[in-house]
N, C-alpha and C positions, 0 to 999 in steps of 0.2 A: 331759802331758795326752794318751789318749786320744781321738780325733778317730774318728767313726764315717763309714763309705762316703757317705753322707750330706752329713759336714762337708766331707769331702775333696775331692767330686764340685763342689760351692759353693765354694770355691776354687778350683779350676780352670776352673771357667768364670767369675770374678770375675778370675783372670787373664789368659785366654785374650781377654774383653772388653775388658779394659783395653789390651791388644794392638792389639786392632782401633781404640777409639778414639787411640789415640797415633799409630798410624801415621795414623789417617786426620785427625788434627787437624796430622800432620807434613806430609802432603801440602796442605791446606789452605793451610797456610803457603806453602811452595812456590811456591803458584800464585797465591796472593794477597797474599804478601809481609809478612802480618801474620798472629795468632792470629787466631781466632774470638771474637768476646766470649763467647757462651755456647756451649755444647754443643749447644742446639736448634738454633743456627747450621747446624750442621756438617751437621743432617736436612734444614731447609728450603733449603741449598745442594746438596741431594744426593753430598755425600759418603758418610753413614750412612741407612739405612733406616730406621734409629731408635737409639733412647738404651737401650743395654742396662739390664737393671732391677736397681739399686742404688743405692746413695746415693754418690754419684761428689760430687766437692769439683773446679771446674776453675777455675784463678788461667789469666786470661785475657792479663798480662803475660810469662808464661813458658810457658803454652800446657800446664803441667803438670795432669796429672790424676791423681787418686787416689781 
């Protein structure tokens, strides 16, 4: 497949965000000894500024995101 500057650039900032949230859900942890339940968690604790914009899936017993 063919993937235009377009797709590619989407990707990489779909990864690059995914970065930001993992670490910042990993520091979260850290410092509070447990996951976040949700993602909005993570903004209104100020960890994140905000919830990068995609459809993110986050299982809150392993604190994984995707």
């Amino acid at each position: 497949t063919i993937k235009t500057p377009t797709d590619r650039a989407s990707e990489i900032a779909k990864s690059a965000n995914l970065k930001i949230l993992n670490d910042a859900i990993q520091n979260y942890k850290y410092e509070k000894g447990k996951f976040p339940e949700t993602l909005e968690e993570m903004v209104s604790s100020g960890y994140i500024d905000r919830i990068p914009e995609s459809k993110w899936e986050y299982d809150s017993l392993t604190g994984e995101v995707r």
